[in-house]
C-alpha positions as CSV (number, residue, x, y, z in Angstrom):
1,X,17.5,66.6,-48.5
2,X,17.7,64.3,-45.3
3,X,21.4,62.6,-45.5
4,X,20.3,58.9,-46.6
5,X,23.2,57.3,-45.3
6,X,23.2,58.4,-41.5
7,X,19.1,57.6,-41.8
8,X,20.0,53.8,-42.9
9,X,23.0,53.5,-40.8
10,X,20.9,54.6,-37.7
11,X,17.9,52.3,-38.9
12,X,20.5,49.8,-39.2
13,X,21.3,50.2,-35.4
14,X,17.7,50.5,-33.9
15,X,16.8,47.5,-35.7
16,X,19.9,45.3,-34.3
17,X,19.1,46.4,-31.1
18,X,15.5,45.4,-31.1
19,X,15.2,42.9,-28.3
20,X,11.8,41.6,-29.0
21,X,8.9,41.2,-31.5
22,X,6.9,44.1,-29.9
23,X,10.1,46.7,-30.0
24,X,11.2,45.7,-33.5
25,X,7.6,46.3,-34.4
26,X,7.7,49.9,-33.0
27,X,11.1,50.6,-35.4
28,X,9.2,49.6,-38.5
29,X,6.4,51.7,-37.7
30,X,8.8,54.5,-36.7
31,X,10.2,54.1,-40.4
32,X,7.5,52.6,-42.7
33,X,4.5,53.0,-41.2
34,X,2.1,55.4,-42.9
35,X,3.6,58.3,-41.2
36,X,6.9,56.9,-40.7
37,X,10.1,58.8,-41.7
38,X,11.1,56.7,-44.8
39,X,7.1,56.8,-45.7
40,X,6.9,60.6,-45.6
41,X,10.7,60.9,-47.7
42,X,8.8,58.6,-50.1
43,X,6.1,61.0,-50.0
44,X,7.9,64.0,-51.1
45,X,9.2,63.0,-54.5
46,X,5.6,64.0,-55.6
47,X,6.8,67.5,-55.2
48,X,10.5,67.2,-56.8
49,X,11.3,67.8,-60.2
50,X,11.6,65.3,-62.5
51,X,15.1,64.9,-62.8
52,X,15.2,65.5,-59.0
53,X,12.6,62.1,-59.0
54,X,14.8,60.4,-61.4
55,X,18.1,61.1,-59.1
56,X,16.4,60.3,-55.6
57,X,13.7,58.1,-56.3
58,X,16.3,55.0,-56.6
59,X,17.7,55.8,-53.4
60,X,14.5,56.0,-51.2
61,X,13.1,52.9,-52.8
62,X,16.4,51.3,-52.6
63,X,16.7,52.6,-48.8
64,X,12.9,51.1,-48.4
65,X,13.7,48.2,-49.6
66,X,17.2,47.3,-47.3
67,X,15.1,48.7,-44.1
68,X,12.5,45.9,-44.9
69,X,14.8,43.3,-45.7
70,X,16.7,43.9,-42.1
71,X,13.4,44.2,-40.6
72,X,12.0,40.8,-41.8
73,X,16.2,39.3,-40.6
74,X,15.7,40.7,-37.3
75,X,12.1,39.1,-36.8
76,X,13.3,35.9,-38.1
77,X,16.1,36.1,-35.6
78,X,14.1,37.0,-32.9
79,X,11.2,34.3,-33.3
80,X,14.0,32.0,-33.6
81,X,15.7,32.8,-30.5
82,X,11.9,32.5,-28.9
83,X,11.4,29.0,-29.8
84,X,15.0,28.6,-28.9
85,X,14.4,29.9,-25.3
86,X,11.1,27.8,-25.5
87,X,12.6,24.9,-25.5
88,X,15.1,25.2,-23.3
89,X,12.7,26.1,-20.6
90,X,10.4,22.9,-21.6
91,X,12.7,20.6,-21.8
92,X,12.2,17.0,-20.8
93,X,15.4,15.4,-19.7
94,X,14.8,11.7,-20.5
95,X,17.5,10.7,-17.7
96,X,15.5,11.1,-15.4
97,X,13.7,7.9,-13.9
98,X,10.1,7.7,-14.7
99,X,8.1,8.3,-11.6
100,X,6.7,4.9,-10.6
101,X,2.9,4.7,-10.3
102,X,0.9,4.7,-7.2
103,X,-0.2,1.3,-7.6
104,X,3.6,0.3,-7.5
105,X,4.7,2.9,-5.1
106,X,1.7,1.4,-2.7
107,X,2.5,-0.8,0.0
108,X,0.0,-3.9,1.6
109,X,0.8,-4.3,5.4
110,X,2.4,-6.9,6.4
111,X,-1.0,-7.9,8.6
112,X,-3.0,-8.1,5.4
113,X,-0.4,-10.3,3.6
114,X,0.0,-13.1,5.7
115,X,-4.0,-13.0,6.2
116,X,-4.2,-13.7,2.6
117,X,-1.2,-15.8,2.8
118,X,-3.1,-18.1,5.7
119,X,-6.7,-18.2,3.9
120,X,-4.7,-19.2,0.8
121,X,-2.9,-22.0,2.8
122,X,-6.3,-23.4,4.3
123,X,-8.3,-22.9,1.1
124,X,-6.6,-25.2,-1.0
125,X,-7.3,-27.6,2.3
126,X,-11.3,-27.1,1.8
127,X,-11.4,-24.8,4.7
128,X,-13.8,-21.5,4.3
129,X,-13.5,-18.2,6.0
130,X,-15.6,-17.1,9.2
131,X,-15.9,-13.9,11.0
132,X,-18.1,-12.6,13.7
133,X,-18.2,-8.9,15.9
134,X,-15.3,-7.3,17.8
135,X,-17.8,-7.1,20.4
136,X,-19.1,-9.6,22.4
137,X,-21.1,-11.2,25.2
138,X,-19.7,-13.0,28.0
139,X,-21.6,-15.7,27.4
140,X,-19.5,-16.3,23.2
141,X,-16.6,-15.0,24.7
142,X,-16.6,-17.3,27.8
143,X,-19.4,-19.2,29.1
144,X,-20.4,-20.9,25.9
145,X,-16.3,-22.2,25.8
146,X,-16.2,-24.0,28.9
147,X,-14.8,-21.0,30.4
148,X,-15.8,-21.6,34.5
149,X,-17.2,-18.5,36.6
150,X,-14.1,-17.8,38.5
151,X,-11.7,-18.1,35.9
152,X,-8.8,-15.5,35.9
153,X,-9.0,-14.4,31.7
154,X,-12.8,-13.2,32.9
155,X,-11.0,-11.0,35.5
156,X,-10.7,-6.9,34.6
157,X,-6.5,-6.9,34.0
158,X,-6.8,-9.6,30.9
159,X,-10.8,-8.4,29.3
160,X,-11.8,-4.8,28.3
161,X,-15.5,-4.2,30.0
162,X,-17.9,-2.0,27.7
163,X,-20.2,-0.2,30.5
164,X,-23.6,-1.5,30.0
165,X,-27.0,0.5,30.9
166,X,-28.0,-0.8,34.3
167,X,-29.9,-4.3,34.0
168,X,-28.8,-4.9,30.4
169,X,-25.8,-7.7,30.1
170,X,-22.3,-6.1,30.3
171,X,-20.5,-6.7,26.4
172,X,-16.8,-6.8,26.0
173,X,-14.2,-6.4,23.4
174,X,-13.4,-10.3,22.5
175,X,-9.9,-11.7,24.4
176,X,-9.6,-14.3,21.4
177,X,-11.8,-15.3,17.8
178,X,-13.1,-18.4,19.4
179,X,-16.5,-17.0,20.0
180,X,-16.8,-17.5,15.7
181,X,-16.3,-21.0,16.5
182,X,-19.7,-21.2,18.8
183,X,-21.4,-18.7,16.3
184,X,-21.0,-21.0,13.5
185,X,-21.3,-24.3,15.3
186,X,-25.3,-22.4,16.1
187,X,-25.9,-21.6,12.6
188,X,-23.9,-24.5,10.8
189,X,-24.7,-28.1,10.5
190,X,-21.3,-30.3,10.6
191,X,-19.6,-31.1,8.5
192,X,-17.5,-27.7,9.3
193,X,-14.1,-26.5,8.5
194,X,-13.4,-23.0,9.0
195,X,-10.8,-20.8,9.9
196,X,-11.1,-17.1,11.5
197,X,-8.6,-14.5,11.1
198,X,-9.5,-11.1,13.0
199,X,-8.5,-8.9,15.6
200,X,-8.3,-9.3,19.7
201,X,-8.5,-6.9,22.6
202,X,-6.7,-7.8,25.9
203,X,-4.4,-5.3,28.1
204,X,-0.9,-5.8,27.7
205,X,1.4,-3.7,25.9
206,X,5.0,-4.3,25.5
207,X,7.1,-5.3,22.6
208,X,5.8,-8.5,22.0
209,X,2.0,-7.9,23.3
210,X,0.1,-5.1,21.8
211,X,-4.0,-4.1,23.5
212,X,-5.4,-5.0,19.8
213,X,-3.7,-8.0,18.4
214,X,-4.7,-9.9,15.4
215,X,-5.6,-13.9,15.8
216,X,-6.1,-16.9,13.7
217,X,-8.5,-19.7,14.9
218,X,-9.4,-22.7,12.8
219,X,-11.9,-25.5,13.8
220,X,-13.3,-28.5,12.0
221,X,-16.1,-30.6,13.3
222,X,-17.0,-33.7,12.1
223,X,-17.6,-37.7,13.0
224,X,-14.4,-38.8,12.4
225,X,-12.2,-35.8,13.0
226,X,-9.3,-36.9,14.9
227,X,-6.1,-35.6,16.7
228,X,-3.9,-37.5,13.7
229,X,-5.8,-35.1,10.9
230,X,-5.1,-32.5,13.5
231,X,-1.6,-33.0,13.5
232,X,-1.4,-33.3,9.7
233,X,-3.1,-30.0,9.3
234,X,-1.5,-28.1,11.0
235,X,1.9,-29.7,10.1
236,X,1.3,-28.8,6.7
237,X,0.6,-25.1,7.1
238,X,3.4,-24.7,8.7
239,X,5.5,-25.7,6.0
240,X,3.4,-23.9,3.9
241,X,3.5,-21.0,5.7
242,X,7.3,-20.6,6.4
243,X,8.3,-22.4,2.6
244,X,9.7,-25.1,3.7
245,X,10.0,-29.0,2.4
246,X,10.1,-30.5,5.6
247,X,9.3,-29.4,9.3
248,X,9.4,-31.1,12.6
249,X,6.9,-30.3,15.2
250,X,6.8,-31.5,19.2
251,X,3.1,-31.6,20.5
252,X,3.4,-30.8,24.3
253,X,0.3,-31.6,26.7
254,X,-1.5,-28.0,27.9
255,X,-4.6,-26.9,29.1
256,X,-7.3,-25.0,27.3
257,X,-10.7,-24.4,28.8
258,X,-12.4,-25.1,25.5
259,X,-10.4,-28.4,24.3
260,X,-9.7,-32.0,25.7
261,X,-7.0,-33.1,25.3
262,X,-5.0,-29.5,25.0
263,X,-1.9,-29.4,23.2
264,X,1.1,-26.2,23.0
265,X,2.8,-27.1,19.3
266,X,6.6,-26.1,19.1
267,X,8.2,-25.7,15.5
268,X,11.9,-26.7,14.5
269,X,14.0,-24.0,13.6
270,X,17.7,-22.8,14.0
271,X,18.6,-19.6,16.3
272,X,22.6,-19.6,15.8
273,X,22.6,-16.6,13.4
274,X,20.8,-13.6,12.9
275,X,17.5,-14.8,12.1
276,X,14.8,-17.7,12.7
277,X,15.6,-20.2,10.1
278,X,12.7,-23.1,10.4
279,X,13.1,-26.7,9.2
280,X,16.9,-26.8,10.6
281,X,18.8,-27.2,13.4
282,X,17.7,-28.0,16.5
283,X,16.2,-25.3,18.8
284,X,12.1,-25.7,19.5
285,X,9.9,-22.5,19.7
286,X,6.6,-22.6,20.3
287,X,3.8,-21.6,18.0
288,X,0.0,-22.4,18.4
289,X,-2.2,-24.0,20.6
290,X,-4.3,-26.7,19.8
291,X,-7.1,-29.4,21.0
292,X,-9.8,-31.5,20.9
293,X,-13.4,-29.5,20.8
294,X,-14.6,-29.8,24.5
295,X,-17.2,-31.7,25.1
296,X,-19.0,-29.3,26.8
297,X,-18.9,-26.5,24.0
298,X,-20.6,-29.3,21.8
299,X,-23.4,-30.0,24.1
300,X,-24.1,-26.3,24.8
301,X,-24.4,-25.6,20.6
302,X,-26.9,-28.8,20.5
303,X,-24.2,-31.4,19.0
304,X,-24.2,-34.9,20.6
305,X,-20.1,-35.4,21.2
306,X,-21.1,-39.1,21.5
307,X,-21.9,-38.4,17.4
308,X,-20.0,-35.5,16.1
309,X,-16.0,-34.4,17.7
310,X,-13.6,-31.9,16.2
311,X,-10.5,-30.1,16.7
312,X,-9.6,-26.1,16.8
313,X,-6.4,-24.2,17.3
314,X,-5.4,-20.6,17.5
315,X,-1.9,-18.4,17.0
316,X,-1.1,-14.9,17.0
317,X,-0.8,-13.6,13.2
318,X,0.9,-10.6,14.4
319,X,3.5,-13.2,15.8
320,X,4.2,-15.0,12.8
321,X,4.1,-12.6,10.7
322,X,7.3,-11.2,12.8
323,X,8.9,-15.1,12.7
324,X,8.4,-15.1,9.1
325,X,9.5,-11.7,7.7
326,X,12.1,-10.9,10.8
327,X,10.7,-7.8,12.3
328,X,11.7,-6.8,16.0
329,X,9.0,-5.4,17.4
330,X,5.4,-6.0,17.2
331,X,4.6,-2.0,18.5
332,X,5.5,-1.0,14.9
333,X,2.8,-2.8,13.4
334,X,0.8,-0.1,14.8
335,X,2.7,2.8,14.4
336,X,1.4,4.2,11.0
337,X,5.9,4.8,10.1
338,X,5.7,5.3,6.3
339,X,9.3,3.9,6.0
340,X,8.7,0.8,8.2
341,X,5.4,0.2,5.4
342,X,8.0,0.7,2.4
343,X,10.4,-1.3,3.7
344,X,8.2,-3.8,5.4
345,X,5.4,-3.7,2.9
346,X,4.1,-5.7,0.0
347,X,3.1,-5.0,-3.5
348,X,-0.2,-4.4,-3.8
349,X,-0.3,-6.7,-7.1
350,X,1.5,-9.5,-5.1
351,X,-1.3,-11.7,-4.6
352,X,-0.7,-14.8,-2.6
353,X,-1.2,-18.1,-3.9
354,X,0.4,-21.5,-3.3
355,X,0.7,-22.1,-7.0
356,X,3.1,-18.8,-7.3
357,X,4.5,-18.3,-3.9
358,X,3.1,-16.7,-0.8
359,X,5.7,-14.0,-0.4
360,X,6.9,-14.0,-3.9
């Protein structure tokens, strides 16, 4: 008869060292399957004696019964180390930050901003929003603005020249967003007040001048429009603009082709520190130009100046967006740096309104 105690003691020692559910499965069948050891010591009782049955048959079942129990310990062990193991590899550590969405981790360029923060400024003043095409003729872009034949801006160093197919009319990339102004005085019947934010083309480059530029124009025609609600206009998105109480503003005589009289506007800020601090101290720096609507550029869009006069004015967005928001140069506006957007940038959900801040 097989020694019952070395078979359970070396059971014992397979089944402890089981390492997973698959090899503790291959012990059991090794032992209890239907040709397993303990199955075919089970089996032989049929062929012992009585009193040999009576003698052995409580040790084999008894032997039976311990492998099993130690079997079903083992699994229970091992499927708890599983889960154990489980989740350890699947942890969440809830430390960690959350990772911010992309509408929050999206920035608006600083371009776009103060473009909404300027149409917001002249909505709430009645004014609308114009545009018109990049490209134009030289008769918008010069002629139709008092511009005279031999004037330098229509020379080749200031105006990008589109080649033209040969007796077709050369078109060029607009030098400024005042050909809007004639387009809409054409299709427009006064009274008008509109303001035209888009881009420019001229060649320069350096750090303040870039080839594309962005430009903001406004004009307003009507009979009484004077150079007093000019003044008040623009005085007011100024302080609008830069959120401040109170402003002071110097109008200087100038010379535009398309406005009589012509005006360069200088803003009151403080340049002792660091930054451009507006509505102290008592440094000047000039900001827009301004005028009275030519004339001229009413008669050539068909309105009687002895009836109807008006006012424009123009300034660089790129340029105060940099006065505003302190950056250095305006060749990074252009120059696609993912940590100049994130640090430069704007919320996307930031909306700008004059009832909860422009650059809230």
């Amino acid at each position: 008869m097989t020694d019952l105690s070395a078979l359970e003691a070396r059971l014992t020692a397979e089944i402890a060292a089981a390492e997973d559910e698959a090899s503790l499965e291959a012990v059991r069948v090794a032992a209890l399957g239907k040709k397993g050891e303990l199955s075919e010591l089970l089996k032989s009782l049929g062929k012992m004696s009585p009193d040999e049955r009576r003698e052995e048959g409580p040790k084999l079942n008894g032997l039976r019964d311990r492998v099993a129990a130690a079997l079903a310990m083992r699994r229970d062990s091992l499927a708890d180390a599983a889960i154990a193991e489980r989740l350890k590899a699947e942890t969440l550590d809830v430390t960690l930050p959350v990772r911010s969405s992309p509408a929050s981790r999206g920035r608006i360029h600083p371009i776009s901003q103060v473009i909404d923060e300027i149409t917001a400024i002249f909505a709430d003043m009645g004014f609308s929003v114009a545009e018109g095409p990049d490209i134009e003729t030289d008769h918008y872009n010069f002629t139709a603005l008092n511009f005279p034949a031999g004037h330098p801006a229509r020379e080749m160093h200031d105006t990008f020249f589109l080649e033209a197919p040969e007796g077709a009319e050369r078109k060029l990339l607009r030098t400024h967003t005042s050909p809007v102004q004639i387009r809409t005085m054409e299709s427009r019947k006064p009274p008008i007040r509109i303001v035209i934010p888009g881009k420019t083309y001229r060649q320069d480059s350096d750090a303040t001048h870039t080839p594309m530029f962005h430009q903001v124009e406004g004009l307003v025609i009507d009979r009484t429009a004077n150079v007093a609600n000019m003044k008040w206009v623009l005085t007011e998105f100024c302080k609008a603009f830069f959120e401040v109480e109170a402003l002071n503003m110097r109008f200087r005589p100038s010379f535009f082709p398309f406005t009589e009289p012509s005006l360069e506007v200088d803003i009151q800020c403080d340049r002792s520190g660091n930054e451009i601090r507006f509505g102290e101290g008592s440094d000047w720096l000039e900001i827009l130009g301004c005028g009275m609507v030519h004339p001229n550029v009413l008669r050539g869009v068909g309105l009687d100046p002895a009836e109807y006069q008006g006012f424009a004015w123009g300034m660089g967005i790129d340029r105060i967006a940099m006065l505003k928001y302190g950056m250095p140069d305006l060749r990074d506006f252009f120059d696609a740096d993912v940590r100049w957007i994130e640090h430069y940038g704007f919320r996307p959900l930031d909306v700008p309104t004059l009832f909860g801040g422009l650059s809230a």
